[in-house]
BAFI-3210 file (N, C-alpha, C; in Angstrom, 3 decimals, decimal comma, padded with zeros to 6 digits):
// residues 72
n [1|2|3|4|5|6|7|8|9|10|11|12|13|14|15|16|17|18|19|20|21|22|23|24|25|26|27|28|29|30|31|32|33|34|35|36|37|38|39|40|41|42|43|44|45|46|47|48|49|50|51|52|53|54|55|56|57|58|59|60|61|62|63|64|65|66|67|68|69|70|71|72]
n.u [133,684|136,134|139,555|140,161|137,610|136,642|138,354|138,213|135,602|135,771|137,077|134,762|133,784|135,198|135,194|132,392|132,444|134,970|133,443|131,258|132,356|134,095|131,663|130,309|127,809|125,926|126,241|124,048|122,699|124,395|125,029|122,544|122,341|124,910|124,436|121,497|122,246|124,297|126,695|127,924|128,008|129,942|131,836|132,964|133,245|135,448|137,574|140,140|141,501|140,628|141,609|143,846|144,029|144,319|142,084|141,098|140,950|139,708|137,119|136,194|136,054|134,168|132,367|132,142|131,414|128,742|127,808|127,417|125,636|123,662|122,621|123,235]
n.v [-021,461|-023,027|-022,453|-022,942|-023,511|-020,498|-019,089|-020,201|-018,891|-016,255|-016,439|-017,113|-014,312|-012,607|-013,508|-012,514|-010,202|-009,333|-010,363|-008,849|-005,816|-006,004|-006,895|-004,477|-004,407|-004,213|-004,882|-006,591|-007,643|-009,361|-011,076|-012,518|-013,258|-015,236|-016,806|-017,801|-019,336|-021,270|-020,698|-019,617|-021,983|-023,604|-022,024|-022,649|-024,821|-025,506|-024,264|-024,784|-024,825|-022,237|-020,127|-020,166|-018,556|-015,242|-012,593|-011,777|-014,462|-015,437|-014,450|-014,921|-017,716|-018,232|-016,640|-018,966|-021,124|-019,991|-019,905|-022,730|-023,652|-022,287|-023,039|-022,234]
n.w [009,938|007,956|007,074|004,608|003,365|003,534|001,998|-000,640|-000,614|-000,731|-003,208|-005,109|-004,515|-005,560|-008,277|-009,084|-008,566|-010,566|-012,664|-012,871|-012,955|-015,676|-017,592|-017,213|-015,475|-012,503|-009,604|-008,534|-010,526|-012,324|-010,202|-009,616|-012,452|-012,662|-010,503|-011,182|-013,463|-012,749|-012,382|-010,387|-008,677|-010,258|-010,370|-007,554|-007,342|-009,567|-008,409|-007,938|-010,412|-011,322|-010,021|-010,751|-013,248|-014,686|-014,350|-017,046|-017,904|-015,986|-016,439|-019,096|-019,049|-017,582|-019,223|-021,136|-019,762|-019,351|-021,858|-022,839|-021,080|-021,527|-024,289|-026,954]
ca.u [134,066|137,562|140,316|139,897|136,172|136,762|139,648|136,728|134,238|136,202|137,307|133,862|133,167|136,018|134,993|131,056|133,105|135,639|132,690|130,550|132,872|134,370|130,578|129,846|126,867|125,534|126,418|122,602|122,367|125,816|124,847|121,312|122,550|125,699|123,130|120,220|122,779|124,790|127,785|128,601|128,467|130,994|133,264|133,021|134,043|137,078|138,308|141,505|142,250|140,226|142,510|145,331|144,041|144,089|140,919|140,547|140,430|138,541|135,502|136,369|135,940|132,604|131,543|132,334|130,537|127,360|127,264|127,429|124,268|122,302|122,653|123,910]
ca.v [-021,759|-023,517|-021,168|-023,336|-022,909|-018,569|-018,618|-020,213|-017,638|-014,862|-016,135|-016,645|-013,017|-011,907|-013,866|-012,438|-008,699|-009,269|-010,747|-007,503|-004,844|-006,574|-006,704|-003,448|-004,689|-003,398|-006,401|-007,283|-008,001|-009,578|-011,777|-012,994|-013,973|-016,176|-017,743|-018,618|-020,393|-022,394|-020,657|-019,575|-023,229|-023,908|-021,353|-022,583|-026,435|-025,254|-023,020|-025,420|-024,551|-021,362|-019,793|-019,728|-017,192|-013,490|-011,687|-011,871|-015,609|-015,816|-013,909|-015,811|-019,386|-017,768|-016,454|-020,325|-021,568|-019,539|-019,866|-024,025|-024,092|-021,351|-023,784|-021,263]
ca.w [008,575|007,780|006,539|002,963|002,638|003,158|000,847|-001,855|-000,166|-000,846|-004,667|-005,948|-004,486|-006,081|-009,420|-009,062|-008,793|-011,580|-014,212|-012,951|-013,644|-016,999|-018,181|-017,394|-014,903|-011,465|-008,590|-008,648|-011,954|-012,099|-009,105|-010,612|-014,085|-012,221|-009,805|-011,833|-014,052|-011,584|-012,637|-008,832|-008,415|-011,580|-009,995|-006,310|-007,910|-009,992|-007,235|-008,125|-011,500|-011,814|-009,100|-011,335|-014,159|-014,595|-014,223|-018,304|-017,822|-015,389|-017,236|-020,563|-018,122|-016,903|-020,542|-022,121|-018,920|-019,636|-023,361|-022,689|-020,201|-022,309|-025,537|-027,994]
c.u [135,571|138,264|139,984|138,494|136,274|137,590|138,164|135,683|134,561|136,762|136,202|133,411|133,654|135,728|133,397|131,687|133,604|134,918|131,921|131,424|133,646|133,101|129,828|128,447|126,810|125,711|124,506|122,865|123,257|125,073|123,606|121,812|123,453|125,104|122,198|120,435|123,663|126,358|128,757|129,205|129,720|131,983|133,757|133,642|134,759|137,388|140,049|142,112|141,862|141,132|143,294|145,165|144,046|142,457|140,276|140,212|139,701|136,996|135,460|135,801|134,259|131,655|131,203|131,495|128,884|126,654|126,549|126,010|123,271|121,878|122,297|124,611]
c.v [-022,036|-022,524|-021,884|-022,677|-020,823|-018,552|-018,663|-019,254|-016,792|-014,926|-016,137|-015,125|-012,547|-012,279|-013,409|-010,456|-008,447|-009,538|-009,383|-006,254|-005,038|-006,415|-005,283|-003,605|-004,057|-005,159|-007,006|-008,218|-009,218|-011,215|-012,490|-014,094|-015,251|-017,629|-018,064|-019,353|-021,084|-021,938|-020,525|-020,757|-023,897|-023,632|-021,907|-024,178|-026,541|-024,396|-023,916|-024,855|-023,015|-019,999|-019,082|-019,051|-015,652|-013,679|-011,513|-013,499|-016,077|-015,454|-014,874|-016,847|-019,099|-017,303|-018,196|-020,955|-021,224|-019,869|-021,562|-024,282|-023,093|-022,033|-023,235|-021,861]
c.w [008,552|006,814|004,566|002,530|002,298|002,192|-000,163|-001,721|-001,437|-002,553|-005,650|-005,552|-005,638|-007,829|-010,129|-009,735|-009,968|-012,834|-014,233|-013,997|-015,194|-017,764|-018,107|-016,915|-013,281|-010,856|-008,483|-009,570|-012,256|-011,176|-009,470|-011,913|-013,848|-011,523|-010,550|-012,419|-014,337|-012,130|-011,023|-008,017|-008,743|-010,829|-008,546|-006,822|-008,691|-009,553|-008,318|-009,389|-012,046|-011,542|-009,642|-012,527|-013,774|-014,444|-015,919|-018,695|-017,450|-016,059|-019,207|-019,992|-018,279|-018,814|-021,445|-021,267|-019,378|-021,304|-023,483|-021,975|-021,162|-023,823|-027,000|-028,554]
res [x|x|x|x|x|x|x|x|x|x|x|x|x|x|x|x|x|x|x|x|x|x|x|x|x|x|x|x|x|x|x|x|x|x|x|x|x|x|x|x|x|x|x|x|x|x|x|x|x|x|x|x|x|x|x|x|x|x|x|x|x|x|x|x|x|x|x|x|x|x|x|x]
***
């Protein structure tokens, strides 16, 4: 794996972790709800701009993401 692709590894982990514990979810659960609706994807294709928020942005990004595909 190229040192770029792990960096992205390691920020959607870190973005799967940071939406868990913000939601007050168990990493299953957490990990399910991201994946089934392609947000892991979302996050893994704005690595570029996603990068550069806090940890309250990032779950805001991911909440506006989910609300948009669930058609709320």
């Amino acid at each position: 794996m190229e040192k770029r692709d792990l960096r992205r590894a390691e920020f959607v982990v870190y973005c799967i972790e940071t939406y868990k514990d913000k939601k007050n979810l168990d990493g299953k659960t957490a990990y399910q709800k991201l994946k089934n609706s392609g947000a892991i994807e979302y996050i893994d294709e704005n690595y570029d701009a996603l990068h550069t928020f806090g940890d309250d942005g990032i779950v805001w990004n991911i909440d506006e993401y989910l609300l948009a595909v669930s058609g709320d």
